[in-house]
KEPA-314583 format. One line per 2 residues: number of its first residue (from 1); their letters; for each residue x, y, z of N, C-alpha, C. Coordinates in Angstrom, 1 decimal. Example, Ala and Ser with C-alpha at 12.3 -4.5 7.8 and 13.67 -1.06 7.14 Angstrom:
BEGIN
1> AS> 13.2 -5.7 7.8 12.3 -4.5 7.8 13.2 -3.3 7.8  12.8 -2.2 7.1 13.7 -1.1 7.1 12.9 0.0 7.9
//
This chain:
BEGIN
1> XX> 117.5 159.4 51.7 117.5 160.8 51.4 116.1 161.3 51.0  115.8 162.4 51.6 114.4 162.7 50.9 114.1 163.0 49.5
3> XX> 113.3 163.1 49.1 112.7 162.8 47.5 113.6 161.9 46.8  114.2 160.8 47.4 114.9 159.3 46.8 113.7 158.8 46.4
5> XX> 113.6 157.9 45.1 113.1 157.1 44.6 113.4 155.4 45.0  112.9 154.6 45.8 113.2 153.7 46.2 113.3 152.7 45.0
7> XX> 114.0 151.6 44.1 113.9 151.2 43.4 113.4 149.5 43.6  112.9 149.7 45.1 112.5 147.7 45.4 111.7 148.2 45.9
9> XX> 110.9 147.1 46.5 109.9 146.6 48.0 110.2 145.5 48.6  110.4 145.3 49.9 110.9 144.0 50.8 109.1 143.9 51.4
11> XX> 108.7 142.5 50.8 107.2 142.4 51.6 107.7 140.9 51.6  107.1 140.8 53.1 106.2 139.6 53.1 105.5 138.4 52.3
13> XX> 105.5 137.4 51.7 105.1 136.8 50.8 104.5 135.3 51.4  103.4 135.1 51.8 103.0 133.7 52.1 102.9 132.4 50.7
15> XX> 103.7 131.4 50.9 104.0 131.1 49.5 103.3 129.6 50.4  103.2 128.4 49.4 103.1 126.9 50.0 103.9 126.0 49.6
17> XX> 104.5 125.5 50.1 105.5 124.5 49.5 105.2 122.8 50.2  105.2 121.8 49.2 104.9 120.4 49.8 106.5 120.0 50.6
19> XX> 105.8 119.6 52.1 107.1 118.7 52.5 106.9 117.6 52.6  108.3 116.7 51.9 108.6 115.2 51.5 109.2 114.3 53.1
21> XX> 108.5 114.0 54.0 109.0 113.5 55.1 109.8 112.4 54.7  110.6 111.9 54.7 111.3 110.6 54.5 111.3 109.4 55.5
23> XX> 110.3 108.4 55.7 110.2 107.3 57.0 111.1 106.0 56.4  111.6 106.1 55.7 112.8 104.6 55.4 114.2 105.4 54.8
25> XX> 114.8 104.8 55.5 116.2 104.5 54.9 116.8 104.3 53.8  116.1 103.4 53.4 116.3 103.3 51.8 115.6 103.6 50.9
27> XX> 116.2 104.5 49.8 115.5 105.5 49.0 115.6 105.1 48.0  114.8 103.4 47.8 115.0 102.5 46.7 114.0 102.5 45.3
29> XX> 114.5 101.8 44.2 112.9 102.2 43.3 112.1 101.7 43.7  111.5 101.4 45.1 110.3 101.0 45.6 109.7 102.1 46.1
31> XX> 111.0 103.1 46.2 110.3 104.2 47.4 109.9 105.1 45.9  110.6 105.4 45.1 110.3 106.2 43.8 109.1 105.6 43.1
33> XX> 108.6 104.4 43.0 107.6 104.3 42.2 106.2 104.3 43.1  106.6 104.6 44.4 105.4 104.8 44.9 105.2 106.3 45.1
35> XX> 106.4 106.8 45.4 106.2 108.4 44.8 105.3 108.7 43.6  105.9 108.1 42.4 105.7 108.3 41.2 103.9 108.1 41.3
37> XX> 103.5 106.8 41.9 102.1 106.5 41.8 101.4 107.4 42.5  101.7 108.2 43.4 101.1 109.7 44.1 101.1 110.4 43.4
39> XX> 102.1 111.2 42.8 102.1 111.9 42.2 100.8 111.9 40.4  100.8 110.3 40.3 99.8 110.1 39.2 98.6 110.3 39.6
41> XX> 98.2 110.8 40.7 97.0 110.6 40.9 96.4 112.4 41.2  97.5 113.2 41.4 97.1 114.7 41.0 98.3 115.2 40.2
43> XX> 99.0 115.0 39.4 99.9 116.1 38.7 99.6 117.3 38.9  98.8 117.9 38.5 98.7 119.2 38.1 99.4 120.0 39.9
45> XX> 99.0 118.9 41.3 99.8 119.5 41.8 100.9 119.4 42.4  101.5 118.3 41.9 102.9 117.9 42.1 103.9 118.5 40.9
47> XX> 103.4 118.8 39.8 104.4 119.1 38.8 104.7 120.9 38.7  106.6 121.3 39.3 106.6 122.0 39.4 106.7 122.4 40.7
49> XX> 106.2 121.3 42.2 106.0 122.0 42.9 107.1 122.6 43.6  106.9 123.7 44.5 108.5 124.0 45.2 108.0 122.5 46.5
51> XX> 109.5 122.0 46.9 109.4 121.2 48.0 110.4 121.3 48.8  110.3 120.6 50.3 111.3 120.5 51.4 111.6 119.0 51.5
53> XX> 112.3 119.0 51.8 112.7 117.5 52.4 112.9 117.3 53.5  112.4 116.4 54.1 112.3 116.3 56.1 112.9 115.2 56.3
55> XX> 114.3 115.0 56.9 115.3 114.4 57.0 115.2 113.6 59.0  114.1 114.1 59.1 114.1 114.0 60.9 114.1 112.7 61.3
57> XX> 113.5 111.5 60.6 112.9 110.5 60.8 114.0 109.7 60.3  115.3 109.9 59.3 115.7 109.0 58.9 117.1 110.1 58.5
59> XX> 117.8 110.0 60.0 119.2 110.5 60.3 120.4 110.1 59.1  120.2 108.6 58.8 121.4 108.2 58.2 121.4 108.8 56.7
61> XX> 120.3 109.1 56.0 120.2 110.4 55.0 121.0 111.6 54.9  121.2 112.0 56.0 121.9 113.2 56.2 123.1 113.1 55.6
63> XX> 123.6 112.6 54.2 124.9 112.4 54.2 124.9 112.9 53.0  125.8 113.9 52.4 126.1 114.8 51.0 125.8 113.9 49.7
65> XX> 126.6 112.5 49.9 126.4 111.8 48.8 124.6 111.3 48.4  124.2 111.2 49.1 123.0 110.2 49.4 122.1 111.8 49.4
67> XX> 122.1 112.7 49.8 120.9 113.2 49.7 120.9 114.2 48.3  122.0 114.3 47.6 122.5 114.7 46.5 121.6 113.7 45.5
69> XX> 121.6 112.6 45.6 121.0 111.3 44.7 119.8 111.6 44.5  118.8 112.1 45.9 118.1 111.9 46.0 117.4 113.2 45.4
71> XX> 117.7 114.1 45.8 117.2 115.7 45.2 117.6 115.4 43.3  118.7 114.5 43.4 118.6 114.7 41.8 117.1 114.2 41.2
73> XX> 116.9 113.4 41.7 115.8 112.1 41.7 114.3 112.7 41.4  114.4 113.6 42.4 113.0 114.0 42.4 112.9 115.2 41.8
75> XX> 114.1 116.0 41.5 114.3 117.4 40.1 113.9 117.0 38.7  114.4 115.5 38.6 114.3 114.6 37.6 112.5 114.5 37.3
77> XX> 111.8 114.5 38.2 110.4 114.5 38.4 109.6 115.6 38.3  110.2 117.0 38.5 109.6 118.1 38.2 109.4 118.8 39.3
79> XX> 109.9 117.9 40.6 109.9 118.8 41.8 110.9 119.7 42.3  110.2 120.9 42.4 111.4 122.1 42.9 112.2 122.0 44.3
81> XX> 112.9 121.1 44.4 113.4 120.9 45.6 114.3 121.9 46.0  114.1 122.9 47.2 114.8 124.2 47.2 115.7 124.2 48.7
83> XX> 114.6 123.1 49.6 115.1 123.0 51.6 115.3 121.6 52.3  116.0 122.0 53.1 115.5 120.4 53.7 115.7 120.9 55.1
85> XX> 114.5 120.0 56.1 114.2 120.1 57.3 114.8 119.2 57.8  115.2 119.4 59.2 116.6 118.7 60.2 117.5 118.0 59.6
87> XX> 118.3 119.1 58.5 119.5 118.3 57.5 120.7 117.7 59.0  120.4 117.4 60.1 121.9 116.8 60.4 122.6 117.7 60.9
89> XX> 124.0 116.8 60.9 125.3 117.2 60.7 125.6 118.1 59.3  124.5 118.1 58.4 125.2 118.4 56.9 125.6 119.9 57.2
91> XX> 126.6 120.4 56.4 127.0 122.3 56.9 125.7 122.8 55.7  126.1 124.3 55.9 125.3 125.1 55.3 126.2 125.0 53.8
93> XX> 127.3 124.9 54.0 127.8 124.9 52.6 127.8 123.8 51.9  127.6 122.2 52.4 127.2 121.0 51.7 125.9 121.6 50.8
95> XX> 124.8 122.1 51.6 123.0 122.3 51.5 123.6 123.3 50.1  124.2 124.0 50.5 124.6 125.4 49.0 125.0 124.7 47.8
97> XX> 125.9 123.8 48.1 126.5 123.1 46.9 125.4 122.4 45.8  124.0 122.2 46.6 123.3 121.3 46.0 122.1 122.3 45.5
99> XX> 122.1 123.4 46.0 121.4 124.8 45.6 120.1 124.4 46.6  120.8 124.3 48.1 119.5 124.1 49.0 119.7 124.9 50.1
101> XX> 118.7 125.2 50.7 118.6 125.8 51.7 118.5 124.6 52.8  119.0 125.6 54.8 117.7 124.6 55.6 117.2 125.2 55.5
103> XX> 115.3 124.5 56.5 114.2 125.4 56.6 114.0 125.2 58.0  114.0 126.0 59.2 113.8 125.7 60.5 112.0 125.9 60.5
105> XX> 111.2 124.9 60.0 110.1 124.7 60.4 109.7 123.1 60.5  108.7 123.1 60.9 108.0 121.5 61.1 108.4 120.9 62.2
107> XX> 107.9 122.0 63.6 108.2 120.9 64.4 106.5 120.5 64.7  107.3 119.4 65.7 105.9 118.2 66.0 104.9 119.2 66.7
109> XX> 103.2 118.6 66.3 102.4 119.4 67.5 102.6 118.8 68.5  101.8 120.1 69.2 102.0 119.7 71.0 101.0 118.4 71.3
111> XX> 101.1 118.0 72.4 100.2 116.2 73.1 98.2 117.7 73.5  97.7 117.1 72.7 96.0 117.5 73.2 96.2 118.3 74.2
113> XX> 96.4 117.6 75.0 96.3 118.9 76.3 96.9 120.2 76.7  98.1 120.2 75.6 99.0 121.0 76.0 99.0 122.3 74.5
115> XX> 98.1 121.4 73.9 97.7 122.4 72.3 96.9 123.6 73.0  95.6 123.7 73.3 95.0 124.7 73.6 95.8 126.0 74.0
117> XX> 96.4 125.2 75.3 97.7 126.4 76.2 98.5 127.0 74.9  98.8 126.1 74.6 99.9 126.6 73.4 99.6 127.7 72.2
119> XX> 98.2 126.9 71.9 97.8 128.0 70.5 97.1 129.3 71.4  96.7 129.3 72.6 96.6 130.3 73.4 97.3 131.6 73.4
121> XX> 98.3 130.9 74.0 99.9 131.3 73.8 100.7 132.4 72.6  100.5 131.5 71.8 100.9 132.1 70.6 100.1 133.0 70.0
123> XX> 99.0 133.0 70.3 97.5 134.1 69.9 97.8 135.6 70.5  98.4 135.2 71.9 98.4 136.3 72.5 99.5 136.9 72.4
125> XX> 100.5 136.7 71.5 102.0 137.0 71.3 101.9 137.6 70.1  100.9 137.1 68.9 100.6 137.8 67.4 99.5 138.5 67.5
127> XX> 98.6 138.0 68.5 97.3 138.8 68.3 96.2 137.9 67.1  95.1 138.2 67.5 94.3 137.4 66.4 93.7 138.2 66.2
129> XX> 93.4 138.1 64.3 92.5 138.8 63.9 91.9 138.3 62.7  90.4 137.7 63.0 89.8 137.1 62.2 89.6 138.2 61.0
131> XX> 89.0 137.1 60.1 88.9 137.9 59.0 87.3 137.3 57.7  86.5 138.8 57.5 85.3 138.3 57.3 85.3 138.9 55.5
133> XX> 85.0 138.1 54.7 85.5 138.7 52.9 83.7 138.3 52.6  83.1 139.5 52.2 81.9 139.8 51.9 81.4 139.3 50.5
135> XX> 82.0 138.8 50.1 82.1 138.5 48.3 82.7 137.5 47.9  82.5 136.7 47.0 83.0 135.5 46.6 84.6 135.6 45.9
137> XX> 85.2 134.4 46.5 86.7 134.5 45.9 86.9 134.2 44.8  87.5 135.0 43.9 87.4 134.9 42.4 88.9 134.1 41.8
139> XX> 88.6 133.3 40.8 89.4 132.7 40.1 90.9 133.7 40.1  92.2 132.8 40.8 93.3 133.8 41.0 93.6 134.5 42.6
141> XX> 92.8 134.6 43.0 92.8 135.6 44.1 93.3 134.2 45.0  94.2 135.2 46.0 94.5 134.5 47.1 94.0 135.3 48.3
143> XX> 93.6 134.4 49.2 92.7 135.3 50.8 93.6 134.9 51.5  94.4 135.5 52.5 95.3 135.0 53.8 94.5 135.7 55.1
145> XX> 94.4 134.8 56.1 94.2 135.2 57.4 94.7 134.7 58.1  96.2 135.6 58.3 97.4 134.8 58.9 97.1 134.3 60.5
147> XX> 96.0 135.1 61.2 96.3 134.3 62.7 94.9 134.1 63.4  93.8 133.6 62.8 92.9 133.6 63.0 92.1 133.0 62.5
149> XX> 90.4 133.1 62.2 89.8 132.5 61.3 89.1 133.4 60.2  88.9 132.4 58.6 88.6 133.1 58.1 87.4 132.8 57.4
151> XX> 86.7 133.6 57.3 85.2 133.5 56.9 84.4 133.8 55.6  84.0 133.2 54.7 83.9 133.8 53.4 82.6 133.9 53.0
153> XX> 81.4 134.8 52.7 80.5 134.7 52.4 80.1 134.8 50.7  80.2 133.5 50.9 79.7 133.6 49.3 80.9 132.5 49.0
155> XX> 80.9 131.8 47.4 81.8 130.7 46.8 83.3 131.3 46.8  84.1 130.1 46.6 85.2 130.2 46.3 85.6 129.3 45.3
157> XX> 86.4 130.2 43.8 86.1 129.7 42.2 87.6 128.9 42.4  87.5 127.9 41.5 88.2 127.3 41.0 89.4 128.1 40.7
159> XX> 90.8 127.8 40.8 91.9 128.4 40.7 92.3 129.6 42.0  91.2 129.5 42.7 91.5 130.8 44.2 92.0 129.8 45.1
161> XX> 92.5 130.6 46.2 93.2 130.0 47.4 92.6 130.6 48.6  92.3 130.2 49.9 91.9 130.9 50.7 93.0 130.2 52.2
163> XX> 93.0 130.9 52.7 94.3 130.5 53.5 93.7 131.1 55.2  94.4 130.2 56.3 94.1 131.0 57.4 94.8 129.9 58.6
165> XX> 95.3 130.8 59.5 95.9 129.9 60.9 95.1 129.7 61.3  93.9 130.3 61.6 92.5 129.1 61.8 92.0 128.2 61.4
167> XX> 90.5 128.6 61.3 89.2 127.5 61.1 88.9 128.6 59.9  88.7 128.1 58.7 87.8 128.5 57.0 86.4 127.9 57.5
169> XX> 85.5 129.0 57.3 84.2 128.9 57.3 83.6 129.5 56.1  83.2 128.9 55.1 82.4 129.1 53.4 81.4 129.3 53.4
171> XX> 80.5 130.1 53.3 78.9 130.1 52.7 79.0 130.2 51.8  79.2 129.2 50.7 78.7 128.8 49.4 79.7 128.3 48.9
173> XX> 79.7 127.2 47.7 80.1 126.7 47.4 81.7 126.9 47.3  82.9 125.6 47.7 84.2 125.5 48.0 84.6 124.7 46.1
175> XX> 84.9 125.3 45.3 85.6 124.8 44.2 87.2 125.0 44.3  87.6 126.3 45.2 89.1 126.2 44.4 89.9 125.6 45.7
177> XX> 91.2 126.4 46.5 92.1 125.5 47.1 91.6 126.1 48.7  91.8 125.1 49.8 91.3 125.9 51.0 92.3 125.8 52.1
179> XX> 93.4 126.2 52.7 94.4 125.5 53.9 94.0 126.6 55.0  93.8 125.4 56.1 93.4 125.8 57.2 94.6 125.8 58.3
181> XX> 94.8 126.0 59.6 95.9 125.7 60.6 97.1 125.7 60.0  97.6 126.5 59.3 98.8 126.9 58.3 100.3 127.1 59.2
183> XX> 99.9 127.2 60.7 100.6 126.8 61.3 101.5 126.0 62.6  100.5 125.1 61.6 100.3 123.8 62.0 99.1 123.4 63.4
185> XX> 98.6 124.0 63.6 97.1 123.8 64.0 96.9 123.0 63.8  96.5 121.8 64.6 96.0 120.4 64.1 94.4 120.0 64.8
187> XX> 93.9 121.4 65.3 92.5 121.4 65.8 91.9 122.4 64.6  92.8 123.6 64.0 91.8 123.7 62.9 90.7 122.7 62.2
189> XX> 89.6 123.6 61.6 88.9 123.3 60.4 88.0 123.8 60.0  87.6 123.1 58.6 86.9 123.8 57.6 85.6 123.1 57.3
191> XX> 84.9 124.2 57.3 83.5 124.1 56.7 83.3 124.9 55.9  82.2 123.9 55.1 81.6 124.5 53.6 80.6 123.8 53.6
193> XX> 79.7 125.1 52.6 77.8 124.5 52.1 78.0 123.6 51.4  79.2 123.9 50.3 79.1 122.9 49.1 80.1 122.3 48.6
195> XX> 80.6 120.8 48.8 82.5 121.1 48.7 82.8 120.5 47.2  83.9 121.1 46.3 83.8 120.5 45.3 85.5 121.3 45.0
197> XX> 85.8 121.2 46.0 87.5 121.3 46.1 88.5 121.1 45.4  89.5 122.0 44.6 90.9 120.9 44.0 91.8 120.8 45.1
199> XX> 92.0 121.5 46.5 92.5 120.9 47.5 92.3 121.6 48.8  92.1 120.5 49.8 91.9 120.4 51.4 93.2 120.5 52.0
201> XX> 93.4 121.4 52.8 94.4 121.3 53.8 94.7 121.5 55.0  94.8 121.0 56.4 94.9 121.8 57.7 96.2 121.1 58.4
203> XX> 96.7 121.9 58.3 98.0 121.6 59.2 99.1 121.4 58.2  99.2 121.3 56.9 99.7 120.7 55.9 99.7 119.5 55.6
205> XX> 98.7 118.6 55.8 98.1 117.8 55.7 97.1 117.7 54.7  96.8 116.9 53.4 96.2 117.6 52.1 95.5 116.6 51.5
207> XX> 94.2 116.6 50.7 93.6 116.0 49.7 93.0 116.7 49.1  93.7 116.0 47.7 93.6 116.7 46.3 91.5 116.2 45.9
209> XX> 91.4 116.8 45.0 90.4 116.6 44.2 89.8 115.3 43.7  91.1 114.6 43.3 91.1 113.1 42.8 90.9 112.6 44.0
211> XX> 90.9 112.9 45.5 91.2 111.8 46.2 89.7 112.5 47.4  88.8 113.3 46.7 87.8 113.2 47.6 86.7 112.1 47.7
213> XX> 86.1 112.0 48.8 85.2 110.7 48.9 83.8 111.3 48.2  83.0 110.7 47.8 82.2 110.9 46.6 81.5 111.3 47.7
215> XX> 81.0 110.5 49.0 79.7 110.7 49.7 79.8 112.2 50.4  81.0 113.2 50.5 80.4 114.4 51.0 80.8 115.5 49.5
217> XX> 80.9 115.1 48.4 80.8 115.9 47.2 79.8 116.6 46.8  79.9 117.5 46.8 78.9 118.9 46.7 77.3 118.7 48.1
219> XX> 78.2 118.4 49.0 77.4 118.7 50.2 77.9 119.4 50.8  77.4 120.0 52.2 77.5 120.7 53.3 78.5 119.9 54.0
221> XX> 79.7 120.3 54.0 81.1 119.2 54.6 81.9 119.9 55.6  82.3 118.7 56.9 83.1 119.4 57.8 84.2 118.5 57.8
223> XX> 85.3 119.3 57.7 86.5 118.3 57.4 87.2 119.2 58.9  88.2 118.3 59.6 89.0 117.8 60.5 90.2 116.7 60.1
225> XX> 91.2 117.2 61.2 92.0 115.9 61.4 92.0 115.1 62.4  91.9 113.8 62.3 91.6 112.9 63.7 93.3 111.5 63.1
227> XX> 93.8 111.5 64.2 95.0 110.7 64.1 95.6 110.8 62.6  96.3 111.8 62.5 96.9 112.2 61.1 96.3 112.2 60.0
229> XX> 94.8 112.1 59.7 94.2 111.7 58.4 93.2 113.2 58.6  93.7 113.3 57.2 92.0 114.5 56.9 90.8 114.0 56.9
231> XX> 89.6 114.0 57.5 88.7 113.2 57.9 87.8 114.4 57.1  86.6 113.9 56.6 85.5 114.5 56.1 84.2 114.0 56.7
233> XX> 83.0 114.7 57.1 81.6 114.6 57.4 80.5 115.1 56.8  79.5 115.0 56.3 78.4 115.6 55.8 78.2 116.2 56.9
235> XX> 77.9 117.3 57.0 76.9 118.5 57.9 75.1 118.6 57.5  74.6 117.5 58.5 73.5 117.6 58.8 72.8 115.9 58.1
//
């Protein structure tokens, strides 16, 4: 009605959530205390986090009782377990009972040759539009460049996020969080003058702070993924 006062807003929200792929069967305290030993080595960003569960690799999981266990398991740990990816056979009302959603994402990338065509593809269906931030990202702020690449002149502080379906390009120093190919781009990547990161990401693929290699720390760094690993290089 005209002159109605709307009382909400429906937006858009790019949020990040860790997905927990599951490659064995048995979800024994071998598989928990190696969780647990991950998890010791960055808390700050495992505790709390929202997560998915990816059920693709290990079918016989899909079963009310057993995945019930297991979401207790890791709630018990602090993780927000909210989805799970290729639940199965399981119904939507088993996933509800457990206060879960599915999530219809994470499928595989395409074979090299058939990536380019593809991210082509999809470029031309959303449109790309890079994106160029004149001023340094400040502690809190989050930068999204949902289909493209994003470019930042000047640092990015500790506690900021800088996000992009491309390639992150930094002139000056990388302190806070950086994810590149957000969906799922596995040719994304990121460069920076100076890297001193609390986390790397492309493709959802990630290393934390604790787990950078000392020899490109506060250098001029080009990080890639080469056969599933986040690979890092000094530039120059």
């Amino acid at each position: 009605m005209p002159g109605e006062i709307i009382p909400f807003q429906i937006r858009g929200r790019f949020l990040m959530a860790l997905s927990l792929r599951v490659d064995v069967e048995a979800d024994d305290a071998a598989f928990y205390e190696r969780l647990d030993a991950q998890r010791e080595t960055s808390p700050q960003f495992f505790d709390e986090a929202p997560m998915v569960i990816d059920l693709g690799n290990v079918p016989g999981m899909a079963e009310p009782e057993r995945l019930r266990a297991m979401v207790a398991k890791l709630r018990e740990r602090n993780l927000r377990v909210f989805g799970v990816q290729n639940p199965g056979a399981l119904s939507e009302e088993a996933l509800q009972e457990m206060g879960l959603i599915p999530v219809l994402a994470g499928k595989d990338a395409p074979l090299p040759d058939a990536r380019s065509t593809k991210r082509r593809r999809r470029a031309a269906l959303r449109g790309v539009e890079n994106k160029l931030v004149k001023a340094p990202v400040r502690s809190g702020q989050m930068v999204v460049c949902e289909s493209g690449d994003l470019t930042v002149i000047g640092s990015v502080a500790s506690g900021s996020e800088v996000v992009a379906g491309g390639n992150i390009h930094i002139y000056g120093r990388l302190r806070g969080r950086a994810m590149a190919g957000v969906h799922g781009d596995e040719s994304a990547r990121i460069f920076c003058r100076s890297l001193d990161a609390e986390l790397l990401a492309i493709a959802g693929l990630y290393k934390t702070s604790e787990t950078l290699e000392d020899a490109v720390r506060d250098r001029a760094t080009h990080i890639y993924l080469e056969n599933e690993r986040l690979c890092m290089e000094v530039i120059g």
